[in-house]
PDB file with one MODEL, atoms N, CA, C and O in Angstrom:
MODEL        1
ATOM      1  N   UNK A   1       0.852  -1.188   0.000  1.00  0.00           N
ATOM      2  CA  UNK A   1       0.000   0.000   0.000  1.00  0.00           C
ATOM      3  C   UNK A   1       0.889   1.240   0.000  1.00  0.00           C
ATOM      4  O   UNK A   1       2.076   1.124   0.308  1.00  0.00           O
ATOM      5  N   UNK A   2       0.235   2.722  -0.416  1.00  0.00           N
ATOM      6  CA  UNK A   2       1.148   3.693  -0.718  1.00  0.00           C
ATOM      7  C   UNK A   2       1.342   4.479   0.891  1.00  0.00           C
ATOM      8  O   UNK A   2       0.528   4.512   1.815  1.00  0.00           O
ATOM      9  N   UNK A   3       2.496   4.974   0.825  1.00  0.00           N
ATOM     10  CA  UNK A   3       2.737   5.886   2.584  1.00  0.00           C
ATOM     11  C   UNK A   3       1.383   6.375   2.619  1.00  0.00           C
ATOM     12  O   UNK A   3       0.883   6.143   3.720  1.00  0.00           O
ATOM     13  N   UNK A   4       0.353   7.151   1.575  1.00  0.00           N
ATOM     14  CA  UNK A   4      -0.044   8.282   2.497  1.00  0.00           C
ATOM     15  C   UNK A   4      -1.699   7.011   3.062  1.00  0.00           C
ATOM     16  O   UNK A   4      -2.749   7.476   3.505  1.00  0.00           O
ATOM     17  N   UNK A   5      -1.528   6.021   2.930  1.00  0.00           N
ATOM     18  CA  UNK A   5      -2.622   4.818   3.812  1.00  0.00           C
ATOM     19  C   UNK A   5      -2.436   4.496   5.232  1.00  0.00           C
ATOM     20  O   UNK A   5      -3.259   4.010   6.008  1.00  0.00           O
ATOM     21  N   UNK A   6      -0.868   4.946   5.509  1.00  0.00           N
ATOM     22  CA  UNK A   6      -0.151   4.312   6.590  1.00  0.00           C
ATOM     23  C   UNK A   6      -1.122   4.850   8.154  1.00  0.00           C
ATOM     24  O   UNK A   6      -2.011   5.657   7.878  1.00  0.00           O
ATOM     25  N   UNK A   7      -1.041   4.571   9.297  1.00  0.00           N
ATOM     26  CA  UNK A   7      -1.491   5.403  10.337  1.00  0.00           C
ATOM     27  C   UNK A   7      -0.605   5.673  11.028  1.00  0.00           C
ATOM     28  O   UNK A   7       0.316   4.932  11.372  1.00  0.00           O
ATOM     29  N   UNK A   8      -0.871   7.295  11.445  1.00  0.00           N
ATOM     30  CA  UNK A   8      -0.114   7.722  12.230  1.00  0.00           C
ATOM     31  C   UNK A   8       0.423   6.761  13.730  1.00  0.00           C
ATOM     32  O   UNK A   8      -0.385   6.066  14.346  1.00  0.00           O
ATOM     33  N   UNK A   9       2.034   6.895  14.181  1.00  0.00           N
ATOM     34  CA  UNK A   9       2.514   6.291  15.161  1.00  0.00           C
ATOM     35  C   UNK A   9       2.889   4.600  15.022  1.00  0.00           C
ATOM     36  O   UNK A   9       3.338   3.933  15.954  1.00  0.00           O
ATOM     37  N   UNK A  10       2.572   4.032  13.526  1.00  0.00           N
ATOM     38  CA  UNK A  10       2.621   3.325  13.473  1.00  0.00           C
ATOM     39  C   UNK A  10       4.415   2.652  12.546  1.00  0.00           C
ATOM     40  O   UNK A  10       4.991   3.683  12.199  1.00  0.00           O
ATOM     41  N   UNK A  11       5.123   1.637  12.210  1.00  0.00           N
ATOM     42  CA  UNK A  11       6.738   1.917  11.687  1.00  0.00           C
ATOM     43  C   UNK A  11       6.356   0.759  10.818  1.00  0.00           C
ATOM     44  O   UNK A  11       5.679  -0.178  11.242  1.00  0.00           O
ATOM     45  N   UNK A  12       6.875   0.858   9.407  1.00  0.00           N
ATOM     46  CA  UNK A  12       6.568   0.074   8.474  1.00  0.00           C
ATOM     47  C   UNK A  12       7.781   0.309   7.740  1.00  0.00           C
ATOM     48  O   UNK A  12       8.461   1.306   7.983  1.00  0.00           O
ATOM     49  N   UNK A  13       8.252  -0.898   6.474  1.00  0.00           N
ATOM     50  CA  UNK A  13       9.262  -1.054   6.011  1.00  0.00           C
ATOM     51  C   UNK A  13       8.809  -0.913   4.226  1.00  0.00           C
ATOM     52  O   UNK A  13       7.926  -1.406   3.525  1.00  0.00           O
ATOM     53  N   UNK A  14       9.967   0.051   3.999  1.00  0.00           N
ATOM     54  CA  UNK A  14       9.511   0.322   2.393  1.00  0.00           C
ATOM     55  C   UNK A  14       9.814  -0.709   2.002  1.00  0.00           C
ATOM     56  O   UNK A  14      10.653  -1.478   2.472  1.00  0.00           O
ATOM     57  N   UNK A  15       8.967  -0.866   0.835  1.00  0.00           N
ATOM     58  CA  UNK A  15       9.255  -2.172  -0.130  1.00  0.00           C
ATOM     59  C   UNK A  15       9.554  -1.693  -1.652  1.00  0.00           C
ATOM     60  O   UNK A  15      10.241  -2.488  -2.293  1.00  0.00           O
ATOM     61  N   UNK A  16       9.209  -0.699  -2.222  1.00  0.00           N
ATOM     62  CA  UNK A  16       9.467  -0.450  -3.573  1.00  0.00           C
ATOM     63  C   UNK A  16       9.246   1.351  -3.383  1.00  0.00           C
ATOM     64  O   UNK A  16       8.895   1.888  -2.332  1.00  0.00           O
ATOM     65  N   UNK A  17       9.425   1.771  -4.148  1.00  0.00           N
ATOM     66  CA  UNK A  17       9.399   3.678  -4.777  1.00  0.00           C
ATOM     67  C   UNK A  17       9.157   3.343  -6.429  1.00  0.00           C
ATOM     68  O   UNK A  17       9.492   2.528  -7.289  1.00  0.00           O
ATOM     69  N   UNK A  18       8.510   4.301  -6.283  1.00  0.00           N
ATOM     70  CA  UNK A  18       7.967   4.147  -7.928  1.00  0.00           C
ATOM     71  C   UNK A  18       8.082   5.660  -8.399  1.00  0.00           C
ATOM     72  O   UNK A  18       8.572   6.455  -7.598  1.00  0.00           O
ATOM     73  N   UNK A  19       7.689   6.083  -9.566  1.00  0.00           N
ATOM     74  CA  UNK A  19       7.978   7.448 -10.654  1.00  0.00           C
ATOM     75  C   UNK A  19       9.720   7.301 -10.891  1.00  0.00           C
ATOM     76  O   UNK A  19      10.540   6.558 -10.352  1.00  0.00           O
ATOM     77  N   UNK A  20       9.873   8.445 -12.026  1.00  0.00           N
ATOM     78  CA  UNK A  20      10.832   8.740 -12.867  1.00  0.00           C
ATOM     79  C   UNK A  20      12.203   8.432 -12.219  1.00  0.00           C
ATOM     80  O   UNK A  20      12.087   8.113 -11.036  1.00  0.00           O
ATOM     81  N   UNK A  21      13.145   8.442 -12.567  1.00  0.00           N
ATOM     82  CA  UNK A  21      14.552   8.141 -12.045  1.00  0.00           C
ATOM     83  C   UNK A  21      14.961   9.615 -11.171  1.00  0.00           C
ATOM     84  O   UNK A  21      15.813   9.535 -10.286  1.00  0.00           O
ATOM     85  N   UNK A  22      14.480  10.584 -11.396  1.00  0.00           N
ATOM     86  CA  UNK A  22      14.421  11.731 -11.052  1.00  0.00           C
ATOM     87  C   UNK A  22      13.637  11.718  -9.868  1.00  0.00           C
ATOM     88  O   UNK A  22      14.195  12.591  -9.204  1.00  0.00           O
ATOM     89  N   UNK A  23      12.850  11.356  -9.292  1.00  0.00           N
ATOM     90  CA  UNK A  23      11.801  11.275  -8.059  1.00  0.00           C
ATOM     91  C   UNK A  23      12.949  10.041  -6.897  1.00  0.00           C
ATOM     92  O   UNK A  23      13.432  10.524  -5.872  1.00  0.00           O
ATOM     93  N   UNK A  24      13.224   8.557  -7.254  1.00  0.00           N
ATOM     94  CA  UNK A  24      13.414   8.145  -6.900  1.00  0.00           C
ATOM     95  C   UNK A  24      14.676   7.872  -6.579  1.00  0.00           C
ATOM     96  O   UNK A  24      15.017   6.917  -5.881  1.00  0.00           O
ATOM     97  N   UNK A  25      15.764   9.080  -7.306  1.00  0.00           N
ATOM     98  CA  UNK A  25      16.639   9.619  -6.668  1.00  0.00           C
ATOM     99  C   UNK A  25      16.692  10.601  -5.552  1.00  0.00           C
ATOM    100  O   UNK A  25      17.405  10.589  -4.548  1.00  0.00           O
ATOM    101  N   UNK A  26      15.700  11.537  -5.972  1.00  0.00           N
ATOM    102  CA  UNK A  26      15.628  12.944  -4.496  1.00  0.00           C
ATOM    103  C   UNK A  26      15.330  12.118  -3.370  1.00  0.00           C
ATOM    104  O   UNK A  26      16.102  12.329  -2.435  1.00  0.00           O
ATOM    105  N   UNK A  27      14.299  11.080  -3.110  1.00  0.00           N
ATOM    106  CA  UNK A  27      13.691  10.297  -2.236  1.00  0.00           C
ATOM    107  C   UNK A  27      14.756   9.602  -1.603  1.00  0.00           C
ATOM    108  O   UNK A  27      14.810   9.444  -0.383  1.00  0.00           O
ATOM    109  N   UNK A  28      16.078   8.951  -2.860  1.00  0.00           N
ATOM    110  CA  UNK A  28      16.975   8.071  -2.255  1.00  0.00           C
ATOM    111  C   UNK A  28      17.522   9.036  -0.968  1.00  0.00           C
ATOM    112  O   UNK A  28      17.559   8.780   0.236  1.00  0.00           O
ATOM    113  N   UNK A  29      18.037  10.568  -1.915  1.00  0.00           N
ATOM    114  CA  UNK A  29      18.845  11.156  -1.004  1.00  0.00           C
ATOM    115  C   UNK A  29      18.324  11.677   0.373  1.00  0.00           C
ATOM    116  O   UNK A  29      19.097  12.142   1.211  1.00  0.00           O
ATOM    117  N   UNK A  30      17.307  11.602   0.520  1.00  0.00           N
ATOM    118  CA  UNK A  30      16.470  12.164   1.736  1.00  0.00           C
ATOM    119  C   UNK A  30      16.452  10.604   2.440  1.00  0.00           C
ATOM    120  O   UNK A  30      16.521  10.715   3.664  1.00  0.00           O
ATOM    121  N   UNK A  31      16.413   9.846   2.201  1.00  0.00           N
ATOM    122  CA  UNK A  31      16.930   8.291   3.129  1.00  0.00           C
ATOM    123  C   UNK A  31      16.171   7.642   2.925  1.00  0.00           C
ATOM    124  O   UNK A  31      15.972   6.753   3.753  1.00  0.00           O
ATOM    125  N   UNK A  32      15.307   7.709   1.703  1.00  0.00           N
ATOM    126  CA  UNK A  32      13.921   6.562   1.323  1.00  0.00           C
ATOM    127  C   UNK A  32      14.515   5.912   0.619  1.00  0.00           C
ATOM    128  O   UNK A  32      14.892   6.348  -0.469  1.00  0.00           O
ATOM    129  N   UNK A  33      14.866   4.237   1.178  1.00  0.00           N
ATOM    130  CA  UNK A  33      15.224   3.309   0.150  1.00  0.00           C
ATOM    131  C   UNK A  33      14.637   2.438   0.579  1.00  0.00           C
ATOM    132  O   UNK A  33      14.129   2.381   1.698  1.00  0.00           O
ATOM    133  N   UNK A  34      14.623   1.334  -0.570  1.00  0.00           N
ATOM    134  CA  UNK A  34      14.010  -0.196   0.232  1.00  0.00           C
ATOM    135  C   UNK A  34      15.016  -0.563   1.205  1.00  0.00           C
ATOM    136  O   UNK A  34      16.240  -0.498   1.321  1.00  0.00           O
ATOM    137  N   UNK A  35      14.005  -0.979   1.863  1.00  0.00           N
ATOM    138  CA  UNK A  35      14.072  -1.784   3.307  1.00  0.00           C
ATOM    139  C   UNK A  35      14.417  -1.109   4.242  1.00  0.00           C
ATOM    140  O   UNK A  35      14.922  -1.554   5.272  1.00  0.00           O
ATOM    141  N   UNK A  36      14.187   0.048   4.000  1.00  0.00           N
ATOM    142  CA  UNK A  36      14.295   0.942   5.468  1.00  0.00           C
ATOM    143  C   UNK A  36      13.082   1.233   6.050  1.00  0.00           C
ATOM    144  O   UNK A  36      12.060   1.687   5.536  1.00  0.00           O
ATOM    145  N   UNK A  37      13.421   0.780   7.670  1.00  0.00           N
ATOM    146  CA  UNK A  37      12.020   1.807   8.663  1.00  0.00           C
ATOM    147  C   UNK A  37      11.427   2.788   8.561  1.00  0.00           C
ATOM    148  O   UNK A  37      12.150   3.603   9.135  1.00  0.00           O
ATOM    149  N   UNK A  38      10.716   3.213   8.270  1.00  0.00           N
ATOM    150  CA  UNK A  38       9.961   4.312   8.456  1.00  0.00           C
ATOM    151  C   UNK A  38       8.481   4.689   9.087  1.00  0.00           C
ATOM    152  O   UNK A  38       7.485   4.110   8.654  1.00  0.00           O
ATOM    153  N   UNK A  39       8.364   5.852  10.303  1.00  0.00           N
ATOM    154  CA  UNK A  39       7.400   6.215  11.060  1.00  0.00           C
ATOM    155  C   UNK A  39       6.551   6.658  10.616  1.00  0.00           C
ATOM    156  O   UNK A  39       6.959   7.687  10.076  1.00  0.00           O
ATOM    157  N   UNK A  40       5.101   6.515  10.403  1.00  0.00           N
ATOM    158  CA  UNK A  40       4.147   8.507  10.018  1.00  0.00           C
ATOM    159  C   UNK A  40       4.201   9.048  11.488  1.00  0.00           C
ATOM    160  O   UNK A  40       3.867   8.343  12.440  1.00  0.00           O
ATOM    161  N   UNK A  41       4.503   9.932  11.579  1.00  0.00           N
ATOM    162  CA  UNK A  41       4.665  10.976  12.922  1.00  0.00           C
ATOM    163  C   UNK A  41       3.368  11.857  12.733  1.00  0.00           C
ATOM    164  O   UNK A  41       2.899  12.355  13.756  1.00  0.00           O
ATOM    165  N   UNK A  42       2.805  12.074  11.648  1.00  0.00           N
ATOM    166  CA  UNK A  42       1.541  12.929  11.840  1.00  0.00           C
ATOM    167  C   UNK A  42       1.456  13.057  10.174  1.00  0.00           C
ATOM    168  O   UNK A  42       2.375  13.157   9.361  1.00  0.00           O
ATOM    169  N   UNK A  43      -0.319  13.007   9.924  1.00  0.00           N
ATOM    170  CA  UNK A  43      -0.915  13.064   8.790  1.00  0.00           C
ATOM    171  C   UNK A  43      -1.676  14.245   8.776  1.00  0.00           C
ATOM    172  O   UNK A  43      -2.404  14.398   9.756  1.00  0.00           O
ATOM    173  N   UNK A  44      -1.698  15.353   7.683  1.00  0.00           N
ATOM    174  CA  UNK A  44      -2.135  16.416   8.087  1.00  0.00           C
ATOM    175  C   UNK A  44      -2.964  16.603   6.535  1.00  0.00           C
ATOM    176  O   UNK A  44      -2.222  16.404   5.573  1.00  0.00           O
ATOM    177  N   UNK A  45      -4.133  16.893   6.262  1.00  0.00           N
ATOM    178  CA  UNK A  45      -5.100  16.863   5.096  1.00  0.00           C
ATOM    179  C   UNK A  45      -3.715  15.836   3.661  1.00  0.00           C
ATOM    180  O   UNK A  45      -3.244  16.290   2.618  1.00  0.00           O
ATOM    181  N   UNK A  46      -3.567  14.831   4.126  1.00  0.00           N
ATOM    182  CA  UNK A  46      -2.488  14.184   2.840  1.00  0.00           C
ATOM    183  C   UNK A  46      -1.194  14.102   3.002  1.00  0.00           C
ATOM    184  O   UNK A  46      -0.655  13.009   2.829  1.00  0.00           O
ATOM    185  N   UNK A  47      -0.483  15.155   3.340  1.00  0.00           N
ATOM    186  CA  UNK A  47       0.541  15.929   3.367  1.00  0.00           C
ATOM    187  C   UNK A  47       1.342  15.076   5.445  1.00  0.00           C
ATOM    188  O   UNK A  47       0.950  15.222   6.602  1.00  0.00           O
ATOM    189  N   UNK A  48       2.377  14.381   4.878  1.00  0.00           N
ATOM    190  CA  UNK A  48       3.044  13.338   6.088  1.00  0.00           C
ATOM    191  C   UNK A  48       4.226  13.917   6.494  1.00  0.00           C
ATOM    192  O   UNK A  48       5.060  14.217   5.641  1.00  0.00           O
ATOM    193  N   UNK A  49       4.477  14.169   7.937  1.00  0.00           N
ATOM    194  CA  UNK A  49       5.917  14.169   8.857  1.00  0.00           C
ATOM    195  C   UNK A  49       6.139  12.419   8.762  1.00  0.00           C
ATOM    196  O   UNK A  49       5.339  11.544   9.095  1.00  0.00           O
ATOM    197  N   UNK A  50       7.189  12.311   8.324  1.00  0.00           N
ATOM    198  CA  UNK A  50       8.083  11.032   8.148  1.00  0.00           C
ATOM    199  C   UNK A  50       8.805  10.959   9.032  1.00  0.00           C
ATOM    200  O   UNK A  50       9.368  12.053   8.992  1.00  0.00           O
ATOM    201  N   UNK A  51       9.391  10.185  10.202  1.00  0.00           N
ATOM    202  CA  UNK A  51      10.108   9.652  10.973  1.00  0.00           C
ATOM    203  C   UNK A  51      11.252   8.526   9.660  1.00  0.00           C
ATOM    204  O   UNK A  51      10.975   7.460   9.109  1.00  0.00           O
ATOM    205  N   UNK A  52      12.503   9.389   9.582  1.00  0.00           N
ATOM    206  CA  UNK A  52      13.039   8.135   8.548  1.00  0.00           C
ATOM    207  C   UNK A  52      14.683   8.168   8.936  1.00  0.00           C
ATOM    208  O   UNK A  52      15.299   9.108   8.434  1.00  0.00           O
ATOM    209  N   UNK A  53      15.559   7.104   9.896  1.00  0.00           N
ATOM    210  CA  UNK A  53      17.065   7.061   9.751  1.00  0.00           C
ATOM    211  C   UNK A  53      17.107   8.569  10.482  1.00  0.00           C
ATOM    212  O   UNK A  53      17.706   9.486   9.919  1.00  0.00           O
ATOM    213  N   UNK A  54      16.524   8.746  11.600  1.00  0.00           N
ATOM    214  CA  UNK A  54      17.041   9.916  12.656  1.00  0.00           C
ATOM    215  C   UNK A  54      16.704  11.178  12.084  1.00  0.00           C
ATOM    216  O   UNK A  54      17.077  12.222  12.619  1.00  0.00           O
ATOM    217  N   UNK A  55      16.240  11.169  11.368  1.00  0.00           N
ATOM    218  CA  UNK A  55      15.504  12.800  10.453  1.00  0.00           C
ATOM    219  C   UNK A  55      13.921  12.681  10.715  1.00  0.00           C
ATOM    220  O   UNK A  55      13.241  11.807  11.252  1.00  0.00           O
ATOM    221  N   UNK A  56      13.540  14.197   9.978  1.00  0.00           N
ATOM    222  CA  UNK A  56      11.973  13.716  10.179  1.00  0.00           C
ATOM    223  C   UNK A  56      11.918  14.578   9.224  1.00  0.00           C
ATOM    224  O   UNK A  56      12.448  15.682   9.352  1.00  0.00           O
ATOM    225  N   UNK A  57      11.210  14.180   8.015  1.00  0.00           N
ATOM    226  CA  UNK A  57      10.811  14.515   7.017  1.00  0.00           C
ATOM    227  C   UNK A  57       9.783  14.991   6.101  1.00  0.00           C
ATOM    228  O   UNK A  57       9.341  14.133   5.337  1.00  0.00           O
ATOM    229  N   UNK A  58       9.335  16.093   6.013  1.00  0.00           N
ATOM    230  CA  UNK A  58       7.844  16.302   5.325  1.00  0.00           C
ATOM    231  C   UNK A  58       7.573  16.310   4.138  1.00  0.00           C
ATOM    232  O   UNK A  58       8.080  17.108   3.350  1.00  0.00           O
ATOM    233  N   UNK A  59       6.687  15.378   3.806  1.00  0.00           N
ATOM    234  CA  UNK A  59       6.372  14.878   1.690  1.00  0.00           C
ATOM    235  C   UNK A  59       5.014  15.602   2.240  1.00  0.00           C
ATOM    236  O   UNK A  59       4.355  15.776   3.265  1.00  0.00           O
ATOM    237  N   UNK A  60       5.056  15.909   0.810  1.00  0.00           N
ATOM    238  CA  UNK A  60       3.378  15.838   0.407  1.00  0.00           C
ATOM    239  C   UNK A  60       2.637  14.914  -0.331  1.00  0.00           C
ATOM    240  O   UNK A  60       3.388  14.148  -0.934  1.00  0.00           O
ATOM    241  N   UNK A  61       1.339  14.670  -0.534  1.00  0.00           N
ATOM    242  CA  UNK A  61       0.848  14.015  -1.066  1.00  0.00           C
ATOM    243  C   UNK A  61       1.343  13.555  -1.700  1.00  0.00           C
ATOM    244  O   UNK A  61       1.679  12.472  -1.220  1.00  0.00           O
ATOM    245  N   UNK A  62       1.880  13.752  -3.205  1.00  0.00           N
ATOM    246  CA  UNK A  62       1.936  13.404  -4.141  1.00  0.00           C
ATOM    247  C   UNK A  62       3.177  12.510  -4.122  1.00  0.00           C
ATOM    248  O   UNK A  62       2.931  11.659  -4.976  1.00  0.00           O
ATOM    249  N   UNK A  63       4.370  12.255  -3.603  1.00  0.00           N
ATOM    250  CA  UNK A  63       5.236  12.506  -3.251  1.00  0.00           C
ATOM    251  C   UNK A  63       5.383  10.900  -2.383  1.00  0.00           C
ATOM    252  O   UNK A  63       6.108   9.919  -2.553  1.00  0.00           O
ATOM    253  N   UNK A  64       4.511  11.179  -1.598  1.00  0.00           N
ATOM    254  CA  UNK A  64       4.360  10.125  -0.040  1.00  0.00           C
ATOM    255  C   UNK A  64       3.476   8.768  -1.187  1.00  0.00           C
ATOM    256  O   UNK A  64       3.410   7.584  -0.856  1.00  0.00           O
ATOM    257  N   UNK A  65       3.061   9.170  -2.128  1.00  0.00           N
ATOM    258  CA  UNK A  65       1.812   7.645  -2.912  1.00  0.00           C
ATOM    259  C   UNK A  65       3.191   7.201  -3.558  1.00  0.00           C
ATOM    260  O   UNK A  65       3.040   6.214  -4.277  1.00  0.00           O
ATOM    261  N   UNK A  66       4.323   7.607  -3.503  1.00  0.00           N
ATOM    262  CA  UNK A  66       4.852   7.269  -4.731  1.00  0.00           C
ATOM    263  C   UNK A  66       5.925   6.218  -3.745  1.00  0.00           C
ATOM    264  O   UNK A  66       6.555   5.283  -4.239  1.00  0.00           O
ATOM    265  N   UNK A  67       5.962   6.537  -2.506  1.00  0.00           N
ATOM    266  CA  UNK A  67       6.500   5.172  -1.530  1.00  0.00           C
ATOM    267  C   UNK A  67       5.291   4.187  -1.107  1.00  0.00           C
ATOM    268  O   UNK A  67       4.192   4.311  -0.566  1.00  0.00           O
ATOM    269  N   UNK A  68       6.232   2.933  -1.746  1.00  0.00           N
ATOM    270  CA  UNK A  68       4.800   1.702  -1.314  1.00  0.00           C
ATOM    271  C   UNK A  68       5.864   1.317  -0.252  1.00  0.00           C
ATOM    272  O   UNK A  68       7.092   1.382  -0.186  1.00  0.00           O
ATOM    273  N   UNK A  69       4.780   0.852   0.613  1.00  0.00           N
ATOM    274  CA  UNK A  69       5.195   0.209   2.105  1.00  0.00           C
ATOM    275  C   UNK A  69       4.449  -1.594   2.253  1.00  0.00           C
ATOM    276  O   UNK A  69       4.633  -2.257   3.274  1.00  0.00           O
TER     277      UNK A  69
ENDMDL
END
């Protein structure tokens, strides 16, 4: 399922990133890769605080569908 399904407080492990080589590079560099932990810390109209590798990170919508967990 895509991040923005996830519930808040809950830690789930990416399994794939999807869009352009261009998306799923910025994502790499911000610490979204497979098989890493990641928190939702708070869901706000779509738009997710990410708990990810000691950072906390804010995607938006569009952004957060494109990590499947």
């Amino acid at each position: 399922m895509p991040l923005t399904m996830a519930k808040p407080g809950e830690t789930y492990i990416i399994r794939k990133i999807t869009g352009k080589d261009e998306v799923r590079q910025h994502l790499a560099e911000l610490g979204f890769v497979i098989d890493t932990e990641v928190t939702v810390v708070s869901s706000i109209a779509g738009s997710l605080i990410i708990q990810v590798k000691n950072s906390r990170i804010a995607l938006d919508k569009s952004m957060a569908s494109r990590i499947i967990i």
